[in-house]
N, C-alpha and C positions, 0 to 999 in steps of 0.2 A: 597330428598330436591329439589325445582323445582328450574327449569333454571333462570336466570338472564335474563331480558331484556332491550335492549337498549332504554331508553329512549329517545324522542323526532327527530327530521328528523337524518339521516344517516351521517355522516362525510365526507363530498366531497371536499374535499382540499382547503380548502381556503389557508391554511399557510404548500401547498406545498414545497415550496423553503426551508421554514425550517426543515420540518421533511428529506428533502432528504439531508440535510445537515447534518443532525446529520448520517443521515446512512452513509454517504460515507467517511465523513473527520473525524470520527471515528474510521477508520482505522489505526491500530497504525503508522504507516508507515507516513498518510497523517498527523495525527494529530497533530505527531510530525515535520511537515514541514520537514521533511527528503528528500524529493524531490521536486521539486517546480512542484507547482500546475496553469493550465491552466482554470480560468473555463470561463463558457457561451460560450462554442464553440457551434454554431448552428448546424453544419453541420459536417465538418472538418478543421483542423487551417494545414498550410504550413510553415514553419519553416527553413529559409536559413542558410545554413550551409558555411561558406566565406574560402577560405585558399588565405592565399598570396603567391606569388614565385618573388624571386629577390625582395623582398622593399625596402632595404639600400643598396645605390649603391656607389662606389666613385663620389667625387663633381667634375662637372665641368662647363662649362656654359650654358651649353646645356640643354632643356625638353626633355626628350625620355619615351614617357609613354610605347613604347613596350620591357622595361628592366622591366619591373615588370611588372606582372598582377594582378587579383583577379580573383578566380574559386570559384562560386556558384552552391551548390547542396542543392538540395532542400529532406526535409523528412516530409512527411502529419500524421500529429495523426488524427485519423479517432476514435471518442468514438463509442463504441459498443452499440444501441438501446438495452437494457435489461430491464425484468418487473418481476413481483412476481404476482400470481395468487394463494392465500389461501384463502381456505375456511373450515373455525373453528366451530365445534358444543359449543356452549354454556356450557351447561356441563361440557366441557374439563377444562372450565378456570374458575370453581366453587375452586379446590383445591388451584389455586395463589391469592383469594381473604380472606382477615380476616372477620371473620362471622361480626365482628361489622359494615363492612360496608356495609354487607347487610342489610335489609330491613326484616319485621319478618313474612309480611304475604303472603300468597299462589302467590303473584305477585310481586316477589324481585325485587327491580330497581339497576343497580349497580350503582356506583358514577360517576358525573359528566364529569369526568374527562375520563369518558372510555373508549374513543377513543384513546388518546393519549398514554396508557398501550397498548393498543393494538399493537399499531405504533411502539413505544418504543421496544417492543419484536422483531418484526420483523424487525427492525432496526440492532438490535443488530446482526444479523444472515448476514442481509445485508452488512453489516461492515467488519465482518469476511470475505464475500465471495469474498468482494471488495480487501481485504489485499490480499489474499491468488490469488486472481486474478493480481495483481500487479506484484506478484515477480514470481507464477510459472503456469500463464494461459497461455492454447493453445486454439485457438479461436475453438468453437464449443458450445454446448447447455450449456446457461448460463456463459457463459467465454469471453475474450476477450484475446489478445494474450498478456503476460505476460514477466518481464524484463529478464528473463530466457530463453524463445522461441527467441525474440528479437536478444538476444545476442548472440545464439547459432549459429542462421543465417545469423550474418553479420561478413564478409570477413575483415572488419577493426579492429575489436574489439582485442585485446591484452587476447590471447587463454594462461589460467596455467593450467596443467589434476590436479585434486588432488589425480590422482592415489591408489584410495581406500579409505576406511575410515580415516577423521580426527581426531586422537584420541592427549593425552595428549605428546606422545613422537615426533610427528611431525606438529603440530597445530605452530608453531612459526615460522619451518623452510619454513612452506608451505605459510604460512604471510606473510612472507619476500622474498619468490621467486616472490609474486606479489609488492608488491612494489619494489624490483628491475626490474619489468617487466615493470615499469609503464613508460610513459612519463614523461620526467625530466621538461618539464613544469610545469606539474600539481602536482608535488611535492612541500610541503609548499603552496599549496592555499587554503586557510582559509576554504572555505565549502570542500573539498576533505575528502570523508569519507568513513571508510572501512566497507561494508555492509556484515555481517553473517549472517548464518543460525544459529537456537538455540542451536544445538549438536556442532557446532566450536564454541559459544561462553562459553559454559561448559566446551571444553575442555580446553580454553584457561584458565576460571578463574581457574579451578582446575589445570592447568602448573603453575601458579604464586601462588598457593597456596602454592607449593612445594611437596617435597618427589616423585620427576622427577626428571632422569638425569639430565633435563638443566636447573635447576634450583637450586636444592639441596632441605635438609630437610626444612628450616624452611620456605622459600618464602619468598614475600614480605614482606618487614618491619620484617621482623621474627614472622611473626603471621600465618602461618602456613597456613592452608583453613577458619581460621576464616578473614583474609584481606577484600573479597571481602563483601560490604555492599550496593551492588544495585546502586552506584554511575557511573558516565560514566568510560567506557572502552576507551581506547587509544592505539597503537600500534605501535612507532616508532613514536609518537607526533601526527597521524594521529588516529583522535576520529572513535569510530566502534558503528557502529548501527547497531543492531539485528533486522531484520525483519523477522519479523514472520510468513513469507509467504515465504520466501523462502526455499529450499527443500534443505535437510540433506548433508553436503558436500558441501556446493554451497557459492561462495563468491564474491563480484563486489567491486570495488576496482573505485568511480567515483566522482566527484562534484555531488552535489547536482543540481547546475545549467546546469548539464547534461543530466540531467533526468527530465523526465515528463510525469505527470497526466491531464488528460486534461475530462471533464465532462459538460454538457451542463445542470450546475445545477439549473440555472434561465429560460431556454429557455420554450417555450411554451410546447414543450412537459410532462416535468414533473408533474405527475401527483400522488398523494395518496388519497385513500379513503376507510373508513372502512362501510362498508353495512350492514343494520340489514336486512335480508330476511325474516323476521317474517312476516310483512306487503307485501311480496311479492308473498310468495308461503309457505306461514305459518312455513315453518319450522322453526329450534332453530337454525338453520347457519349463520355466520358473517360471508361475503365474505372481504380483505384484498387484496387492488390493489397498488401497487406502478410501476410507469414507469419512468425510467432515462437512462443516458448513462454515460459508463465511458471508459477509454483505458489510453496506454500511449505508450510512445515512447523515442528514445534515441535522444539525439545530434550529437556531435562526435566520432565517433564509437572508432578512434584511441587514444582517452585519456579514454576508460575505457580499465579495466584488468578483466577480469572474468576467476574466479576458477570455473571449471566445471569437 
């Protein structure tokens, strides 16, 4: 069956901004606004970090502004320059296409649309590497340093071991060591949310399922492991998001407004383009360029908790 050909000039990014959009805030993580997102940082964004000491003081009639202070520290999200360099034989992408919308003679044209299939594929790929770069990247080829590394390295952060696998008979109690770990500020505030990895949020709906000590046979509502139906999880009135990027074991315990994504997805640099090299060097290759940034960073180290 002969190769598909791109019709007419090459795809050179005009609606950059869009396609990188769908790759990055595609990410389950971002899509769902589960962290708050920074975007069109050019370069790198600086982020003051305030604590007070002595603010309410007893009244008298005096000004003494050296009974209180404010200490500023400051934390830089720096997005990581990253790009995609494929290139596809024609050929390969005969089998994800329906015969009807090829073309019947010796010179198949594919549909109009074929750049954007294309895009859309490795979008999809980009999304994923973006999630999983989020919660367990270590800066190096194709990565950026991830909320796991982050966390791991800063001295403020509120340390729980999870001490082994979390399975269905200590999944609750290891829950609740980090909310009793947590800063009693940030206890009750409305975006405060308990971030799992996949295997703790299994085990947790299968402990509420029941036929666990600590729960007993029937679970929830008395429905047994039939309960859970895909709806939000909560743990102690504090809603839990499963991020899909982070690694087995591993659990943060933060605001939302604590966290951040930060990406320079308007800025000049962003760049996609799908290339027909037919007309270059004749071959049946589709070169696939995409260039963006992304990273993230924490706020107050000492209002999150991470299970590690």
């Amino acid at each position: 069956m002969p190769n598909p050909t791109i019709t007419g000039s090459s795809y050179a990014g005009e609606f950059a901004g869009k396609y990188l959009g769908a790759a990055l805030l595609s990410a389950s993580t971002l899509d769902a606004g589960a962290i708050s997102i920074l975007p069109n940082i050019k370069y790198k964004a600086a982020m003051k970090v305030g604590a007070f000491s002595n603010l309410v003081r007893s009244a008298d009639c005096d000004f003494d502004a050296t009974t209180s202070g404010l200490t500023l520290t400051e934390k830089v999200l720096t997005p990581t320059e990253l790009q995609v360099n494929l290139q596809i034989c024609k050929k390969e992408l005969h089998s994800d296409w329906e015969a009807a919308q090829m073309g019947f003679s010796a010179f198949d044209s594919l549909p109009p649309l074929f750049s954007d299939y294309v895009i859309s594929r490795v979008a999809a790929e980009v999304a994923q590497a973006t999630e999983n770069s989020i919660w367990s990247g270590a800066a190096g080829e194709g990565n950026f340093d991830g909320f796991s590394t982050l966390l791991a390295a800063d001295g403020t952060v509120v340390d729980v071991a999870a001490g082994g696998a979390i399975t269905t008979t200590n999944v609750i109690a290891k829950l609740g060591a980090m909310v009793d770990a947590a800063n009693a500020a940030v206890l009750g505030k409305e975006d405060l949310t308990l971030y799992v990895s996949n295997n703790i949020a299994r085990a947790y709906i299968r402990t509420l399922g029941g036929f666990v000590a600590t729960i007993g046979a029937n679970g929830v509502d008395n429905k047994g492991t039939t309960w859970y139906n895909g709806g939000q999880l909560t743990f102690e009135g504090i809603n839990i998001f499963v991020a899909q990027g982070l690694g087995d074991n591993k659990a943060v315990l933060a605001q939302k407004s604590n966290l951040f994504f930060g990406t320079g997805l308007l800025n000049d640099r962003n760049e996609v383009k799908v290339i027909d090299m037919s007309d270059i060097d004749g071959s049946q290759n589709v070169r696939v360029v995409m260039r963006y940034t992304a990273g993230v960073q924490t706020g107050i180290g000492s209002d999150i908790v991470y299970l590690s």
